[in-house]
LORODO-779972 format. One record per residue: x, y, z of N, C-alpha, C in turn; residue in three letters. Coordinates in pm, whole numbers, always signed. Atoms other than C-alpha are relative to their C-alpha. Layout:
N
GULUM; n.px; n.py; n.pz; ca.px; ca.py; ca.pz; c.px; c.py; c.pz; residuo
GULUM; X; Y; Z; X; Y; Z; X; Y; Z; ALA
...
***
This chain:
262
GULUM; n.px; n.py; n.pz; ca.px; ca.py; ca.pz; c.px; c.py; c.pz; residuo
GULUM; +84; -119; +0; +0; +0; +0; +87; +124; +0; UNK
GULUM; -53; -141; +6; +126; +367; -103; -126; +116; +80; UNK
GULUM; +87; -147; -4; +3; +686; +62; +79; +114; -13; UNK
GULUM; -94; -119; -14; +84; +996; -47; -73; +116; +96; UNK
GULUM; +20; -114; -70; +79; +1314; +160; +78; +99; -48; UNK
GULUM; -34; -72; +73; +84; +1637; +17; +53; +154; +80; UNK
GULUM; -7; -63; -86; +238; +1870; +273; +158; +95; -13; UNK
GULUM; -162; -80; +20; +528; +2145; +275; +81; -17; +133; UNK
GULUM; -116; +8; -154; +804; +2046; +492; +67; +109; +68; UNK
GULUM; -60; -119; -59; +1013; +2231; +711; +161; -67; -27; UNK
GULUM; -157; +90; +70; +1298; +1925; +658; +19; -40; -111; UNK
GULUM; -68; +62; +124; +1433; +1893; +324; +73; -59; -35; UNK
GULUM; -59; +105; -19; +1550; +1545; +304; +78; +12; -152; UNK
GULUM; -36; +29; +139; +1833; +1506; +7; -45; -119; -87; UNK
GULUM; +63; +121; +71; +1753; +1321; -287; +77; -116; +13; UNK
GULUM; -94; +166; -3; +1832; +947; -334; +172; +28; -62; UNK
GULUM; -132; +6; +117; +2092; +1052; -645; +110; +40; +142; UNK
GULUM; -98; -65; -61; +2287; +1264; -365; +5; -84; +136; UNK
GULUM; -67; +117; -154; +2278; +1027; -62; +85; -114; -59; UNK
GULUM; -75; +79; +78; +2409; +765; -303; +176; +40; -48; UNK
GULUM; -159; -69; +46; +2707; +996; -429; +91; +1; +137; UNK
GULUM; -110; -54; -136; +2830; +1111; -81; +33; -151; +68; UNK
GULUM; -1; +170; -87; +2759; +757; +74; -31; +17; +121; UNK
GULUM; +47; -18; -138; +2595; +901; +381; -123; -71; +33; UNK
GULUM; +96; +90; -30; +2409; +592; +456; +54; -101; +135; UNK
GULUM; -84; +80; -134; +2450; +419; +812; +129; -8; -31; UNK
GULUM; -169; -14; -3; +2754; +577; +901; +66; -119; +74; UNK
GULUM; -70; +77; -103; +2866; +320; +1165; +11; -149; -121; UNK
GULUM; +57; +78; +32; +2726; +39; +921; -30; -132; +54; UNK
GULUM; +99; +95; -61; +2571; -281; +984; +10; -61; +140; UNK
GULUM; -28; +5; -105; +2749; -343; +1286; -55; +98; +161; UNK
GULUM; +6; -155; -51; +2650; +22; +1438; -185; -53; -7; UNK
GULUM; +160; +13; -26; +2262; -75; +1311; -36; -118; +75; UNK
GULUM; +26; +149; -52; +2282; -419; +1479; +14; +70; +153; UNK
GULUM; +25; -99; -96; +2366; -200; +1838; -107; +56; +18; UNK
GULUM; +114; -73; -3; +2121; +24; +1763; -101; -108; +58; UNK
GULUM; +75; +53; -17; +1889; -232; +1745; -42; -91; +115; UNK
GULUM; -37; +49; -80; +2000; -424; +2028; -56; +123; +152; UNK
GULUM; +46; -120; -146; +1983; -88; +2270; -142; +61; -41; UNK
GULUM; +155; -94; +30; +1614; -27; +2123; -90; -120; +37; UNK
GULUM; +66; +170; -46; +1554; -407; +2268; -102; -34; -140; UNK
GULUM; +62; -24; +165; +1395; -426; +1861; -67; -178; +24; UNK
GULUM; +105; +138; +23; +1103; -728; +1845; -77; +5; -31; UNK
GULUM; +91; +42; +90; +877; -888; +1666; -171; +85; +23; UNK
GULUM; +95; -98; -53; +590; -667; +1842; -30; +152; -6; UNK
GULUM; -4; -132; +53; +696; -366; +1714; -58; +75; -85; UNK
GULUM; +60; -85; +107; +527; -131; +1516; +96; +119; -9; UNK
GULUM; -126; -92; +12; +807; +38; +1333; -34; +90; -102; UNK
GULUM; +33; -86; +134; +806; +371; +1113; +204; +50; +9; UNK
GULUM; -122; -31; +33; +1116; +434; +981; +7; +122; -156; UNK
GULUM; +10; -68; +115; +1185; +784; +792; +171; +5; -79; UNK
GULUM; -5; +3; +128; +1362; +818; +490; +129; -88; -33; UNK
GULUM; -92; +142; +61; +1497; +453; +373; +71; -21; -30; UNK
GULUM; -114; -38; +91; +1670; +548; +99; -57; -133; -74; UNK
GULUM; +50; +161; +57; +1716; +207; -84; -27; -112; +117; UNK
GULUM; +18; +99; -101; +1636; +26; +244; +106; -96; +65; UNK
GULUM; -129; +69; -69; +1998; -96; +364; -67; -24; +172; UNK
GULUM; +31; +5; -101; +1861; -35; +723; -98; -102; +11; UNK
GULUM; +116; +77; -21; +1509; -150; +664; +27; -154; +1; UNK
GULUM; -59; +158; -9; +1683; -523; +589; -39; -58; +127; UNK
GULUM; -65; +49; -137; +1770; -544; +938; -126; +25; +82; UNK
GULUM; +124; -9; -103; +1449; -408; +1077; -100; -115; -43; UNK
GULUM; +50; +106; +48; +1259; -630; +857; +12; -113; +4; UNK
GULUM; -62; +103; -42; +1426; -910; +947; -17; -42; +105; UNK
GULUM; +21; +23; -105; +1351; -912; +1268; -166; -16; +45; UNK
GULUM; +142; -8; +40; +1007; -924; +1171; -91; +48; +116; UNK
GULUM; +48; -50; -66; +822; -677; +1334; -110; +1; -3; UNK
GULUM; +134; +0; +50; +417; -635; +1354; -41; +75; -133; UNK
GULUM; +18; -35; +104; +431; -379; +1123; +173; +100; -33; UNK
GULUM; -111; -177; +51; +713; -125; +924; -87; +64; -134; UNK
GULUM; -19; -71; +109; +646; +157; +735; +86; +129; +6; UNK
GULUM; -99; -64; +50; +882; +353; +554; -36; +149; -13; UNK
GULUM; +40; -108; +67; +819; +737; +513; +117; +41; -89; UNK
GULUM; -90; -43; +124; +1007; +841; +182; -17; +118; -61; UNK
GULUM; +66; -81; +47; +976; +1163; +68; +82; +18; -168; UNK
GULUM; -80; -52; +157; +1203; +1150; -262; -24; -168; -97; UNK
GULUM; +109; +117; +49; +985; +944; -483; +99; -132; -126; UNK
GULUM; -55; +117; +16; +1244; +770; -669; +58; -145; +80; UNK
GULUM; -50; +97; -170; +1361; +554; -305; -119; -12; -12; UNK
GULUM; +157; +40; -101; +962; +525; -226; -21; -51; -132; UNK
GULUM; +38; +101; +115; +918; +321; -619; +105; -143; +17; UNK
GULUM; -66; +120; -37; +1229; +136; -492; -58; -84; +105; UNK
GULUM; +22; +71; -193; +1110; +26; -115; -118; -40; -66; UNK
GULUM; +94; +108; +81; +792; -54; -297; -22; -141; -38; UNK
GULUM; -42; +120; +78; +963; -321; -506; +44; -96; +90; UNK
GULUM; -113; +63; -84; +1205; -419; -229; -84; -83; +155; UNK
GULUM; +57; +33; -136; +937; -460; +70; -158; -32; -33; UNK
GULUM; +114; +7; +21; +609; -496; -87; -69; -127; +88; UNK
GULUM; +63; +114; -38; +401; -768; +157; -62; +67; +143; UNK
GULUM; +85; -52; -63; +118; -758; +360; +68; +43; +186; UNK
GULUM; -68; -27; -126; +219; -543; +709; +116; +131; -13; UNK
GULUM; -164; -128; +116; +534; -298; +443; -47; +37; -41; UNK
GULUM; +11; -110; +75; +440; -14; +352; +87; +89; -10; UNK
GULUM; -105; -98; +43; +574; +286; +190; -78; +95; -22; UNK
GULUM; +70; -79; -17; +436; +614; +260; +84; +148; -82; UNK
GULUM; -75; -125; +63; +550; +917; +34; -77; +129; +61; UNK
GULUM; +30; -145; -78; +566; +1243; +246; +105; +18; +60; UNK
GULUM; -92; -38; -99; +779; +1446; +447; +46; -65; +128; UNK
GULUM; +10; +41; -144; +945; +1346; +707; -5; +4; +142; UNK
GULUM; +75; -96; -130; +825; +1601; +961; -112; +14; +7; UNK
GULUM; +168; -36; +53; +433; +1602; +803; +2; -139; -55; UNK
GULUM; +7; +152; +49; +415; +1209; +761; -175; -8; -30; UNK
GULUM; +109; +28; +13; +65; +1234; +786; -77; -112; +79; UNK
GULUM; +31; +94; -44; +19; +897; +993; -43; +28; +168; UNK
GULUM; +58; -16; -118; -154; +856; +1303; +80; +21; +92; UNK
GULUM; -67; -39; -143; -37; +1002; +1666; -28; -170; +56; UNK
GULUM; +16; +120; -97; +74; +715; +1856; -12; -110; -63; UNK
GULUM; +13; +148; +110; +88; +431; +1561; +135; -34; +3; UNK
GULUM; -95; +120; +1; +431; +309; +1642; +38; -4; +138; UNK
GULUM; -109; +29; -112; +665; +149; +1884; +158; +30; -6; UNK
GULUM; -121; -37; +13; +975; +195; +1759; -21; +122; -155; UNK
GULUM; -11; -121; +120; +1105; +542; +1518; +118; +4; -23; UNK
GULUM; -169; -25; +46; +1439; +536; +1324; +28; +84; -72; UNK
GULUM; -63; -89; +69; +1603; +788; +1193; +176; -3; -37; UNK
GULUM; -120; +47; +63; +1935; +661; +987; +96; +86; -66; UNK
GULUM; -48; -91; +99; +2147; +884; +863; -41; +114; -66; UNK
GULUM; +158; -86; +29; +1885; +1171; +832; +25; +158; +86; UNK
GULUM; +19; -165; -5; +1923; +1460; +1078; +143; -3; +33; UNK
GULUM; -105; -62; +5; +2283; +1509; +1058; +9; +73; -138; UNK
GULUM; +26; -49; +136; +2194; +1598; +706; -100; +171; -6; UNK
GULUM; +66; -78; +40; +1971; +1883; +812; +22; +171; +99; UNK
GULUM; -65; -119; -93; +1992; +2251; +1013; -71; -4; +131; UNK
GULUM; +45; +14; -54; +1875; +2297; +1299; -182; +6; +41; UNK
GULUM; +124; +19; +4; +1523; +2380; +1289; -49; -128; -84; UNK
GULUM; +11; +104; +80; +1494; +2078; +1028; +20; -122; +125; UNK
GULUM; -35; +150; -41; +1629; +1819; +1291; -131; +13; +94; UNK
GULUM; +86; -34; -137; +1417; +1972; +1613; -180; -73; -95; UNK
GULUM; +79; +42; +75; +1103; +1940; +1342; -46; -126; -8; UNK
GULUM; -21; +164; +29; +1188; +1565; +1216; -34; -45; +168; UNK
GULUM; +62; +77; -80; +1209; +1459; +1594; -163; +59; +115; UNK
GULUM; +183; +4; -41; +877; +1624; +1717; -61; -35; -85; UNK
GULUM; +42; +101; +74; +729; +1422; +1459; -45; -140; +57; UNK
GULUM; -4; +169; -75; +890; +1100; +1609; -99; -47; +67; UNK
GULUM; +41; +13; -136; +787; +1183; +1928; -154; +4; -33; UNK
GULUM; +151; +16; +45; +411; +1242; +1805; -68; -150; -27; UNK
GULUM; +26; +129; +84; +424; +951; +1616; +28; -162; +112; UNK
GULUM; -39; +92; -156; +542; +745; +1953; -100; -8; +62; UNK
GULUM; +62; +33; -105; +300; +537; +2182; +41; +43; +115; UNK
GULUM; -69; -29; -103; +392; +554; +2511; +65; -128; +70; UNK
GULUM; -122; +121; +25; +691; +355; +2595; +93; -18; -100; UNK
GULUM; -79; +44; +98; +790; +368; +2253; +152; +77; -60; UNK
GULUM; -149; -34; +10; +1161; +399; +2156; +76; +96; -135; UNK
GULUM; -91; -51; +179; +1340; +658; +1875; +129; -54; +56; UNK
GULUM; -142; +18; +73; +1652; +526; +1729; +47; +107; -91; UNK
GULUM; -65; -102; +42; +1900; +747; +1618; +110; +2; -65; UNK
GULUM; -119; +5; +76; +2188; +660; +1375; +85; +132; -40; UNK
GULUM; -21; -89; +58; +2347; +962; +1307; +187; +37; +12; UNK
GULUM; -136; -62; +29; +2722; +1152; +1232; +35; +58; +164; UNK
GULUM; -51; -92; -129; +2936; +1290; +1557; +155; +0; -49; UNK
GULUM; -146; -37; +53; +3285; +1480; +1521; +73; -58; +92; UNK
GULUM; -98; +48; -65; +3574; +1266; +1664; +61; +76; +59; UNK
GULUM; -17; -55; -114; +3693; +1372; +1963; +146; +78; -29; UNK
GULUM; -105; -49; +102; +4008; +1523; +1755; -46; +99; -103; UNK
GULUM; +48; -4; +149; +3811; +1670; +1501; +54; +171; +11; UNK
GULUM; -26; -167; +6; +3933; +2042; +1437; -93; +124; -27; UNK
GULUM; +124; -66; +20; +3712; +2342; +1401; -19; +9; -187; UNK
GULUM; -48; +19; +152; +3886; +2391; +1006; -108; -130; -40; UNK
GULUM; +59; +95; +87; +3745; +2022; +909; -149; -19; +86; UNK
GULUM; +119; +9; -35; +3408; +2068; +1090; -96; +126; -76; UNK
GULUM; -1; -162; +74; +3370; +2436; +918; -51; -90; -119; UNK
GULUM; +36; +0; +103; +3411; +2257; +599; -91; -108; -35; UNK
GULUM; +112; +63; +2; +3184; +1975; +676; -145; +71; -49; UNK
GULUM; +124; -82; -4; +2898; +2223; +752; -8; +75; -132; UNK
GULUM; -39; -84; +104; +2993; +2427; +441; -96; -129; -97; UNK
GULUM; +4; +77; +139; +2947; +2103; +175; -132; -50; +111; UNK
GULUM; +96; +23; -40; +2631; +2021; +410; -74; -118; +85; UNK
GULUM; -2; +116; -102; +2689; +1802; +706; -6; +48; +156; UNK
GULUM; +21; -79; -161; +2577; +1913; +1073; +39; -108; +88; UNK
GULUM; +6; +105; -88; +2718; +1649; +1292; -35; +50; +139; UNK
GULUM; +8; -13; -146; +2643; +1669; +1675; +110; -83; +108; UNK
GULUM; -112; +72; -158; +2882; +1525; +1989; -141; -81; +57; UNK
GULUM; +97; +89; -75; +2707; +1226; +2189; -95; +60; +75; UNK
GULUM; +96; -45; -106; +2587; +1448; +2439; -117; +110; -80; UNK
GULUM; +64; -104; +46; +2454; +1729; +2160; -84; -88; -62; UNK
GULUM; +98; +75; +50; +2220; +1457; +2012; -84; -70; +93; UNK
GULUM; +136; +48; -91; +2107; +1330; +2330; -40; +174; +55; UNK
GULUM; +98; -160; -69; +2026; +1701; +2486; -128; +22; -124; UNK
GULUM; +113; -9; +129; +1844; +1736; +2095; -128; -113; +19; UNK
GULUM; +79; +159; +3; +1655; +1389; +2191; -85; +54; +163; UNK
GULUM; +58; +44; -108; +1582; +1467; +2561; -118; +146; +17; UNK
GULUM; +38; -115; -3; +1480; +1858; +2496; -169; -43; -86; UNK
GULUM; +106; +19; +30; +1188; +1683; +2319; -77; -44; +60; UNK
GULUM; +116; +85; -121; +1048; +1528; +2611; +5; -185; +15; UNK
GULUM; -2; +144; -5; +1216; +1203; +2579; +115; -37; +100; UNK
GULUM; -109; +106; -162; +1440; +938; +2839; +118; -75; -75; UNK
GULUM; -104; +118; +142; +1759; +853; +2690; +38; -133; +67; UNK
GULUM; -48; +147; -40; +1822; +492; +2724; +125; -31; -4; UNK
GULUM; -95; +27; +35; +2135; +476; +2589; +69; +44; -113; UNK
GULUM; -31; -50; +148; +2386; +588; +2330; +171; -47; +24; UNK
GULUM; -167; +59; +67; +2761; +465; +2148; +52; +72; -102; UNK
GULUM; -37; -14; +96; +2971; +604; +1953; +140; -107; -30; UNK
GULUM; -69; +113; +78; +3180; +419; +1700; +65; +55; -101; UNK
GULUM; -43; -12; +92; +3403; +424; +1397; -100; +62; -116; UNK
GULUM; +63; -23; +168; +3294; +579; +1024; +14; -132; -84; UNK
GULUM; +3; +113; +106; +3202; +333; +801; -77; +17; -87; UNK
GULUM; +49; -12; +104; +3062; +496; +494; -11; -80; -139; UNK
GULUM; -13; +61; +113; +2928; +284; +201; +53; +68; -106; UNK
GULUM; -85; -22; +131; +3088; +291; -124; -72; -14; -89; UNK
GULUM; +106; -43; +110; +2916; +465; -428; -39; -111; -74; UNK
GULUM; +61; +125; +57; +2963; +128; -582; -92; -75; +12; UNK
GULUM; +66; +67; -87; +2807; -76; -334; -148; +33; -24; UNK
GULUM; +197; -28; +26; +2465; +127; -340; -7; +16; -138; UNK
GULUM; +31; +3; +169; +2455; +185; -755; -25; -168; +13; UNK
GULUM; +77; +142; +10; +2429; -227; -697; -72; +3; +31; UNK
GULUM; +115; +3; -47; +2172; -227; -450; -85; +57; -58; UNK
GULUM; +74; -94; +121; +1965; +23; -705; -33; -69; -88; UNK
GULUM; +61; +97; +78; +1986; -249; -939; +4; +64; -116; UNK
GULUM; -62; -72; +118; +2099; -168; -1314; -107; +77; -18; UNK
GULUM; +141; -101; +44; +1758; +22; -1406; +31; +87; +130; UNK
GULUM; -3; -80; -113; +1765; +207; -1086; +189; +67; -9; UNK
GULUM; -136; -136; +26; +2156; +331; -1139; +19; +63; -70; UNK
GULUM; -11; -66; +131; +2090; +403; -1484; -49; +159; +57; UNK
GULUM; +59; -102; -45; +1844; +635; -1369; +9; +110; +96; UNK
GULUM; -15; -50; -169; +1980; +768; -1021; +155; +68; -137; UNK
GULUM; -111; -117; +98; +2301; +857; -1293; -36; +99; -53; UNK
GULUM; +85; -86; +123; +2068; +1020; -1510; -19; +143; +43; UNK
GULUM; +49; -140; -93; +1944; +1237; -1233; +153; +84; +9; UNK
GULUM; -109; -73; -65; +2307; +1341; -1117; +45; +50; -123; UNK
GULUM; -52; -20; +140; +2384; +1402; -1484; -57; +98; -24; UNK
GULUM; +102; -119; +22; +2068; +1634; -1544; +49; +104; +117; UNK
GULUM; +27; -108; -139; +2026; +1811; -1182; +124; +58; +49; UNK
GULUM; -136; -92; -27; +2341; +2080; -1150; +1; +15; +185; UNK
GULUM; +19; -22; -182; +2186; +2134; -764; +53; -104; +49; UNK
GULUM; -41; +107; -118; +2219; +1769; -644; +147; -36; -68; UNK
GULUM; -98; -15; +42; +2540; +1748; -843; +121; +65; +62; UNK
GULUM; -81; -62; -35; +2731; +2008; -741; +33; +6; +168; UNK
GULUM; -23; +0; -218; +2599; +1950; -334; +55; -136; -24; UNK
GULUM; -65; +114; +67; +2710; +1605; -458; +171; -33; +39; UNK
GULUM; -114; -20; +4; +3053; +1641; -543; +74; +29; +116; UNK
GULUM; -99; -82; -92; +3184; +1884; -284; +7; -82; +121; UNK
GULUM; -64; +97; -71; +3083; +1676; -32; +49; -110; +33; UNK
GULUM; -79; +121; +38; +3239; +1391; -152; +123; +48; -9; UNK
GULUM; -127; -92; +24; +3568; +1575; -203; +32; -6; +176; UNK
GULUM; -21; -90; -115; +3515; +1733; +143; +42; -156; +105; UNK
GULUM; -39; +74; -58; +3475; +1411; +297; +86; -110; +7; UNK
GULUM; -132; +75; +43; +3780; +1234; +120; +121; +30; +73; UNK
GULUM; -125; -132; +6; +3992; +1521; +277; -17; -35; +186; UNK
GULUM; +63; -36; -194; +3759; +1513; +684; -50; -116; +11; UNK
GULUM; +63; +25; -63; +3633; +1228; +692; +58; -116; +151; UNK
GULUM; -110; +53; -159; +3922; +1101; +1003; -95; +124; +117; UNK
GULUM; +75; -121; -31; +3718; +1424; +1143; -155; -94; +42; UNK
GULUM; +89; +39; -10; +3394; +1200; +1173; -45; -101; +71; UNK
GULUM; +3; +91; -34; +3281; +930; +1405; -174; -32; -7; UNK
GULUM; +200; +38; +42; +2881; +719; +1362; -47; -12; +189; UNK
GULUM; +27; +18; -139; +2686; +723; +1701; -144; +5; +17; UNK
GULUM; +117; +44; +34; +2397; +590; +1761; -105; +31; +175; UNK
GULUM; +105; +6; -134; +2121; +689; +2061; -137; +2; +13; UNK
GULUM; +131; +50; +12; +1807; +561; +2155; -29; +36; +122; UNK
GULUM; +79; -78; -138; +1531; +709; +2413; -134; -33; -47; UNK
GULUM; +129; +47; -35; +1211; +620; +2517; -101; +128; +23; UNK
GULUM; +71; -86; -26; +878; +818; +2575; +6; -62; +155; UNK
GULUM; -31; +60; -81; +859; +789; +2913; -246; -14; +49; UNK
GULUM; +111; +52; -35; +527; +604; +3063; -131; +74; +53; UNK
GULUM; +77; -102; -118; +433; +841; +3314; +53; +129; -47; UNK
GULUM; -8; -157; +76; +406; +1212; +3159; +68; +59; +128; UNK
GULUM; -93; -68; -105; +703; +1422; +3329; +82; -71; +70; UNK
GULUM; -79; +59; -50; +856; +1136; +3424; +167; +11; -69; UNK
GULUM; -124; -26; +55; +1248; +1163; +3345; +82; -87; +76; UNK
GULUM; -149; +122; -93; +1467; +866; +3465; +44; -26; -117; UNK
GULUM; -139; +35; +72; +1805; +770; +3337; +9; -112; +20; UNK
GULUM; +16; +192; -47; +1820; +418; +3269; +205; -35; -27; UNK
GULUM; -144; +23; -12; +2218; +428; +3180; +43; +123; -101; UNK
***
């Protein structure tokens, strides 16, 4: 089942062509989402929404674990014809909309992931995306948080030019204060090594029709091109400058409640 929702965001998620180029897809990778999943206690009882897929590297792993339900919010409609193809069966959906204006019911999941997503955006864009989550959260239920943090080395020079080519990372603690300032309980959080996929790697997963096309785009579109490039460059040069870190927090049960579980 597709739904679309026709709504003006406030987060402007990049397109597929340009998450593909840079390779800003689960930075930590599968090791980093297997954690995650682990500190989000992730089971078969879950009702998971997970925003923006991409080609579904993540979703694998959530899907796999076969949850009650996942759906995907996609807002860049070439990824939401892929996840289609890739997840289609009764329980997988793929919902095309923003991923701050999803459109889906308050309180329709248990678990909310966000992969590689708001290190990509400014600040009003991230704050946005997770009051969303949190909307979109039962009570009890857990956001996951994959996202970019600057190694504890990282210089102001190669964080400058991060932000420049269009990368906002946060420090462990500046993603949980962003997580807890929403009214949530952090459970837990890690950081870890960079482990950015390789342009190759996803042009496979795309699948020859799907790279043709995802080329096509980067070939036509001078915008996602040129944000493209630079930060691919940028992060050839910073990305020792970068570490993946992953934190997960709960709504908490009892409204105003605020305990630290570790």
């Amino acid at each position: 089942m597709t739904t679309q929702v026709q709504q003006e965001p406030v987060a402007t998620t990049w397109p597929l062509a340009q998450r593909i180029v840079t390779g800003v897809v689960r930075p930590g990778g599968e090791v980093m989402v297997r954690r995650a999943l682990e500190g989000a206690g992730f089971g078969e009882g879950d009702r998971v929404i997970e925003l923006a897929p991409g080609l579904g590297l993540t979703s694998r792993a959530l899907i796999a674990a076969n949850p009650r339900s996942w759906t995907g919010v996609e807002p860049d409609p070439f990824a939401a014809a892929h996840l289609r193809k890739a997840v289609g069966a009764p329980g997988r959906d793929v919902v095309e909309a923003p991923v701050d204006a999803t459109g889906l019911p308050a309180a329709s999941a248990s678990v909310v992931v966000s992969d590689a997503l708001l290190s990509t955006l400014d600040a009003p864009g991230r704050a946005s995306v997770i009051a969303e989550a949190v909307r979109l959260l039962s009570e009890g239920g857990r956001l996951m948080l994959h996202e970019l943090a600057p190694a504890p080395d990282a210089g102001p020079d190669a964080i400058g030019r991060l932000a420049d080519a269009g990368l906002t990372p946060l420090t462990e603690a500046g993603w949980r204060g962003e997580v807890e300032a929403a009214g949530l309980v952090i459970v837990g959080s890690l950081v870890a090594r960079l482990d950015l996929a390789e342009q190759k790697d996803l042009m496979r997963e795309a699948g020859p029709r799907g790279a043709l096309a995802l080329t096509r785009e980067f070939a036509l579109d001078a915008g996602v091109r040129t944000a493209s490039l630079k930060l691919r460059q940028t992060l050839e040069r910073d990305a020792l400058a970068l570490r993946s870190v992953v934190v997960v927090a709960e709504v908490p049960l009892i409204l105003g409640m605020r305990r630290q579980r570790r």
